[in-house]
C-alpha positions in Angstrom: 18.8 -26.6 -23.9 19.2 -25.6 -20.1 21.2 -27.5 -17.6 21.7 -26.8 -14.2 25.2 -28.1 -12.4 23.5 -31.4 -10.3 25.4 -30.2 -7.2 23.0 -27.7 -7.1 20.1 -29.8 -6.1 22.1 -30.8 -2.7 21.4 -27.3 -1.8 17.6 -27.3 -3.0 15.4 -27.3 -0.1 12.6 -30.0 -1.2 10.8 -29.7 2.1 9.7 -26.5 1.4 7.5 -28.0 -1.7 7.0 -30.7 0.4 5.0 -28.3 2.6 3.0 -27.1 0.1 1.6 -30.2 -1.8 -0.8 -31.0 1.5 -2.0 -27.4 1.0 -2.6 -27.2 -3.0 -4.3 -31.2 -2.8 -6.8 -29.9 0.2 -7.3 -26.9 -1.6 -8.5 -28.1 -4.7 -10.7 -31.2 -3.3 -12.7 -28.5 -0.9 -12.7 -26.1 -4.2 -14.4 -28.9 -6.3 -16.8 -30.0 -3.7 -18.3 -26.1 -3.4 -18.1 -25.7 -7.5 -16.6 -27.9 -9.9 -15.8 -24.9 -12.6 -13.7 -22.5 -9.7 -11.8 -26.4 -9.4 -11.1 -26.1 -13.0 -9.6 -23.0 -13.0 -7.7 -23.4 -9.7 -6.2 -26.0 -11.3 -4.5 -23.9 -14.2 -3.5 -21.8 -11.5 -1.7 -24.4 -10.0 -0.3 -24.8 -13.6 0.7 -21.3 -13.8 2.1 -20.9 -10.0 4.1 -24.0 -10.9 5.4 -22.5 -13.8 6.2 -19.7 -12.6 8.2 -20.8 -9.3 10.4 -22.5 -12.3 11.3 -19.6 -13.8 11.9 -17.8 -10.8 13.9 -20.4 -9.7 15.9 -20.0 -12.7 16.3 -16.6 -13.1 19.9 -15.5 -11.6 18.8 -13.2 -8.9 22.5 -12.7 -7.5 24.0 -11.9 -10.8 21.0 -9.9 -12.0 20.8 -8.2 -8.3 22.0 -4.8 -10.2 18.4 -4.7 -11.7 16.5 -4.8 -8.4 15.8 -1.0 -7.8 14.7 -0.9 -11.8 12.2 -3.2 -11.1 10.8 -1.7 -7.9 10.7 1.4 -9.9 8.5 -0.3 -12.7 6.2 -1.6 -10.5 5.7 2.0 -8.9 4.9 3.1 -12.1 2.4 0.2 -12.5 1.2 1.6 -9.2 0.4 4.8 -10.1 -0.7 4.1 -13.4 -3.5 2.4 -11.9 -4.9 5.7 -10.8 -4.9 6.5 -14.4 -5.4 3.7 -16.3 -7.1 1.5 -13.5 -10.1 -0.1 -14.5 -13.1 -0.2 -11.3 -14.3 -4.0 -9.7 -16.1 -3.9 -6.5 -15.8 0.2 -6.0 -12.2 -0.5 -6.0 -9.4 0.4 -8.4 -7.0 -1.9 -7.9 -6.6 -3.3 -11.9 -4.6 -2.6 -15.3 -6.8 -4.0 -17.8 -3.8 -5.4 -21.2 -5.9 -4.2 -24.3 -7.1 -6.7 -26.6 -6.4 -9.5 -24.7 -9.1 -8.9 -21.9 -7.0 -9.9 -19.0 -6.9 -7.8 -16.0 -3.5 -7.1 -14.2 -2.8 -6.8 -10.4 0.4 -4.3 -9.8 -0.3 -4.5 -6.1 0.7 -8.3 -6.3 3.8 -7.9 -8.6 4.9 -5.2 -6.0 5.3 -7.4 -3.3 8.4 -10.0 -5.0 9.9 -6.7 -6.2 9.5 -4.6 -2.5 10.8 -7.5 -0.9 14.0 -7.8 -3.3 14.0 -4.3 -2.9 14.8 -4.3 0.8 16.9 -7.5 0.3 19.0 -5.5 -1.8 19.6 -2.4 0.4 20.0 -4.3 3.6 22.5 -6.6 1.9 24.3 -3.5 1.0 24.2 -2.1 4.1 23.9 -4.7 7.3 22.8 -3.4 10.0 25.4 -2.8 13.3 25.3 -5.4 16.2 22.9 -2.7 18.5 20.5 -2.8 15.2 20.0 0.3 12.7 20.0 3.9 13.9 17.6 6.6 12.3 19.3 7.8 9.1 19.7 3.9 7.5 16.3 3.0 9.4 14.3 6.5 7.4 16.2 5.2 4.5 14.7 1.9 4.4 11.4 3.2 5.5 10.8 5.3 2.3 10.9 2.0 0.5 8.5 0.6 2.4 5.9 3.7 2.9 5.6 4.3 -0.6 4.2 1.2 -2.0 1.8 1.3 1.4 0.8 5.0 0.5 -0.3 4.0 -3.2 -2.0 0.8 -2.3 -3.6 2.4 0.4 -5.5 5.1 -2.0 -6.6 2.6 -4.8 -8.0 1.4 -1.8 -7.1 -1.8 -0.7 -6.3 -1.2 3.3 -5.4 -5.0 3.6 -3.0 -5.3 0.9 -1.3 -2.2 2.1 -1.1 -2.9 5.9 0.6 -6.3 4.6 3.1 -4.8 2.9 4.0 -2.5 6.1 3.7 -5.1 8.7 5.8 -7.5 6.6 8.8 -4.8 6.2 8.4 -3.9 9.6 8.4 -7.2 11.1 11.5 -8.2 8.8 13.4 -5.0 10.1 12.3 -6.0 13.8 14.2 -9.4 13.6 17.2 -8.0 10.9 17.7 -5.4 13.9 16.5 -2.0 14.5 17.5 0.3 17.9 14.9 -0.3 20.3 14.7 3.8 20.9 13.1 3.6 17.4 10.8 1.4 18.1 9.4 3.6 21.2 9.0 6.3 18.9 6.9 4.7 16.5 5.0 3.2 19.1 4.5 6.8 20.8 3.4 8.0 17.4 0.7 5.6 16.6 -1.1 5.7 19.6 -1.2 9.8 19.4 -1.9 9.7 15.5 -4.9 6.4 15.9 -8.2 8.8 16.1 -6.5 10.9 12.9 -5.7 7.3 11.2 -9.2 5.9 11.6 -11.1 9.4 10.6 -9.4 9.2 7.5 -10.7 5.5 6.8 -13.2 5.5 3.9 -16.9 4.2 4.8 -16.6 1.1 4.3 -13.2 -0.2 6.4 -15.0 2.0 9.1 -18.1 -0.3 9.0 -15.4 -3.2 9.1 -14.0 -2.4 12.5 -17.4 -1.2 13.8 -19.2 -4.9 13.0 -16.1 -6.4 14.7 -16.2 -4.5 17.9 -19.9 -5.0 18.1 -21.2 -7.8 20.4 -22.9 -9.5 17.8 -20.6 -10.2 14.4 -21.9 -9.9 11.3 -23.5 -12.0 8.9 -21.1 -13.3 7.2 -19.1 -14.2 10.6 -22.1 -15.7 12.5 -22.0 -18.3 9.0 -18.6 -18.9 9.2 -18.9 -19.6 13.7 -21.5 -21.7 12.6 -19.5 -24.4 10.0 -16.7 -24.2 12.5 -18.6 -25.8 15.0 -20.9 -28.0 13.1 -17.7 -29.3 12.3 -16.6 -31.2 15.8 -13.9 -33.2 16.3 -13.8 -35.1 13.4 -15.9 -33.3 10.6 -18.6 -34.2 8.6 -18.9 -35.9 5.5 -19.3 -33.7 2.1 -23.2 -33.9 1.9 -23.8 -33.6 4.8 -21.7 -30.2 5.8 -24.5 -28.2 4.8 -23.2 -24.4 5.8 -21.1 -24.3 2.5 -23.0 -26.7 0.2 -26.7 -25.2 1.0 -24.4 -21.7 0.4 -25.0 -20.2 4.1 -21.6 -19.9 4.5 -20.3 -17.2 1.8 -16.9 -17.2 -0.1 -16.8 -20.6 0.6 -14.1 -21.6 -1.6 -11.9 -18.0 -1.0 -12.1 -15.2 2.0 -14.4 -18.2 4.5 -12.4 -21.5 3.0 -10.6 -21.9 6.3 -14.6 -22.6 8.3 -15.6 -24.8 5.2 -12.4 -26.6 6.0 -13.0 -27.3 9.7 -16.7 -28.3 8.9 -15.2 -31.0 6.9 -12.6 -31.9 9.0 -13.7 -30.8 12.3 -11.2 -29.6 15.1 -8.2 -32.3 14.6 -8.4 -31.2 10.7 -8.1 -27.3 12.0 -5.3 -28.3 14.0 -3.5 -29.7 11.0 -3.7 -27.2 8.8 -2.3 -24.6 11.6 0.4 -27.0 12.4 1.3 -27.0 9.0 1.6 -23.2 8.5 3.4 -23.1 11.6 6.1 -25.2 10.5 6.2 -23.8 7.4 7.0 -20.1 8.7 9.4 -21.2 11.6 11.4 -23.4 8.9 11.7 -20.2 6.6 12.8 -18.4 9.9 14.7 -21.2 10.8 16.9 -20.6 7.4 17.5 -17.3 7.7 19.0 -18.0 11.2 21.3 -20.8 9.4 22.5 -18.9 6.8 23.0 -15.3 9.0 25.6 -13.8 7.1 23.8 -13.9 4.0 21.3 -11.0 4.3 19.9 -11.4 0.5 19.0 -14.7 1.8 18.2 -13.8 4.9 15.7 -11.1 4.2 13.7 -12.9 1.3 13.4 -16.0 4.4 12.4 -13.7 7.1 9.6 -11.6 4.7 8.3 -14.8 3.5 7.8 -16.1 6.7 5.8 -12.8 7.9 4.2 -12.5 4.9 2.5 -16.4 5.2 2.2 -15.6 9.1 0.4 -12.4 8.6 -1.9 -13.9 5.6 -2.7 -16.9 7.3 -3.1 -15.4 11.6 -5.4 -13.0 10.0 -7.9 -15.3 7.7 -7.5 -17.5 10.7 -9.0 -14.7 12.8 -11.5 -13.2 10.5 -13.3 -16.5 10.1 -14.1 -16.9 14.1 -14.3 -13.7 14.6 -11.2 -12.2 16.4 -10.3 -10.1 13.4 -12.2 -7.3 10.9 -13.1 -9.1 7.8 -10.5 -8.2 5.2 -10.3 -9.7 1.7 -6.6 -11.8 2.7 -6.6 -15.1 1.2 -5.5 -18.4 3.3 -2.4 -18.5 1.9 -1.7 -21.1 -1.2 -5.0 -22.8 0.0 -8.0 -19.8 -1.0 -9.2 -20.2 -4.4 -7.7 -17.7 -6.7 -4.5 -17.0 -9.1 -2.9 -13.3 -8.0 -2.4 -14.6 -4.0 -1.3 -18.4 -5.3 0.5 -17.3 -8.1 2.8 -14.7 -6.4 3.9 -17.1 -3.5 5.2 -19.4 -6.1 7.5 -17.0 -7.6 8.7 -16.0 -3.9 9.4 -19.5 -2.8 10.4 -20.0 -6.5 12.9 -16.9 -5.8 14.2 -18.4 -2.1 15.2 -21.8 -3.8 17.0 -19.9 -6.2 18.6 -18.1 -3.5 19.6 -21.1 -1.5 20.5 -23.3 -4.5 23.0 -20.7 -6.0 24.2 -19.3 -2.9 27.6 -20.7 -3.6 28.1 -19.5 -6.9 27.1 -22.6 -9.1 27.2 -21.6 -12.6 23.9 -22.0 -15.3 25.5 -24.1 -18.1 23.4 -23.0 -21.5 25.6 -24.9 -23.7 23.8 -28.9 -23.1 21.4 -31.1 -20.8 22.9 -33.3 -19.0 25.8 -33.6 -16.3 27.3 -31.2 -14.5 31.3 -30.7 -14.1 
């Protein structure tokens, strides 16, 4: 059997599950009151994301750290297989279906623990000077993270892809990057915008073009609506009457956020953006405390955008301030790929923390450590 040195635990961060329970109980009680069968399978996501951020957590990701650019390589491949192999939901072709079996596989969400391991593993290599990296370690860098973007983006799935992007970016923005870099890319987006949104398909067109409108689409104007049937307080479960008489859509996924405020009203809103909040600045907060440790470091800093960017733009979409996109309220939209895939991160971050002193695995018995 497998036992792990208890000296270990005094480095395990507990508040970080402890952040995450509020959002997994909420979760499934809203879930179950839109449709009791998507509560039955949330809950053996759960299972699964549980699972899984125990293995991760066990899995020596310092020792192993050798392996990193094989597994970003793999999942490339898994990429571009898709455009092969992919099998076609929703005009989309974004799936891998295993033969025999039945069951559909995501590479776009496997990519994102190995792209962010990826970068952790070049950056710990190479730190970047005090006045931040210059062009040649910056380009470097950047082809890890363009490449991913450019295969996502032609499956097409625009919103997975632009979080992959903004998540390395915005973890290369706090590691440190020359701010003359920055001006360029800046320059360069606003002269290359009109080429960037010609070459948008239909459909993400239509997206931007109902948000800029005066009046917001359907789905919006539903979602407005449960927000501020909602009040202060919220409404009991019979009577919120946007989700359960089904006017609001994706209820219990994309629009789970308005069903959420309908129940709970304003102060329940406020909560539930409290609580992300101090989730993501206590991630940023330990990449700050443990500075010298850019493996660390990294993984905290892209976890923290990844949750911000997730959450600030379902957030958004659901009153309106953003284009609806298909990104899930983080560990709180019903669904296994999104739920699933932040276990193993947070899973992978513990591990990070907890071994970060060089504790060994002891294989040999359970029970005490040395």
């Amino acid at each position: 059997m497998i036992a792990i040195d208890r000296r270990i635990l005094t480095h395990f961060d507990f508040l970080l599950p402890a952040m995450i329970f509020p959002l997994v109980i909420v979760s499934y009680i809203l879930i179950g009151e839109v449709n009791d069968r998507l509560a039955d399978k949330q809950a053996t996501y759960v299972i699964v994301g549980f699972i899984s951020f125990f293995l991760a957590f066990l899995v020596p990701i310092r020792k192993l750290s050798w392996s990193i650019p094989f597994f970003y390589w793999i999942n490339i491949a898994l990429l571009i297989s898709v455009e092969i192999f992919g099998t076609t939901k929703l005009g989309a072709q974004r799936w891998i279906e295993i033969p025999f079996i039945h069951f559909t596989l995501q590479p776009s969400e496997l990519m994102k623990p190995a792209f962010i391991l990826m970068l952790a593993h070049i950056i710990r290599h190479t730190p970047p000077p005090k006045d931040g990296y210059r062009f040649k370690s910056f380009a470097k860098i950047s082809f890890y993270i363009l490449l991913p973007f450019v295969i996502i983006l032609k499956q097409p799935d625009l919103g997975t892809a632009l979080v992959l992007l903004l998540t390395g970016y915005g973890m290369l923005f706090l590691i440190g990057v020359h701010y003359k870099i920055w001006l360029g890319i800046l320059l360069a987006i606003s002269i290359a915008s009109p080429v960037l949104y010609s070459s948008l398909h239909d459909y993400q067109r239509k997206r931007i073009t109902d948000f800029l409108s005066e009046k917001p689409s359907y789905h919006v104007q539903q979602s407005i609506i449960a927000i501020g049937s909602g009040g202060l307080a919220g409404k009991a479960k019979d009577e919120a009457t946007q989700a359960q008489l089904k006017f609001l859509p994706i209820a219990t996924s994309d629009f789970i956020f308005a069903y959420h405020v309908e129940r709970f009203g304003f102060w329940g809103a406020v909560g539930l953006i409290l609580l992300y909040l101090s989730l993501i600045l206590h991630l940023l907060s330990l990449s700050v405390m443990n500075k010298n440790d850019y493996f660390l470091k990294v993984v905290a800093i892209s976890l923290a955008m990844l949750i911000f960017i997730y959450a600030a733009v379902n957030v958004a979409m659901t009153i309106g301030l953003a284009p609806v996109v298909g990104l899930p309220l983080p560990m709180f939209s019903y669904g296994g790929s999104s739920f699933v895939t932040f276990m193993v991160l947070l899973g992978m971050l513990e591990n990070l923390l907890a071994f970060r002193f060089n504790f060994m695995y002891n294989f040999t018995s359970f029970g005490r450590g040395p």
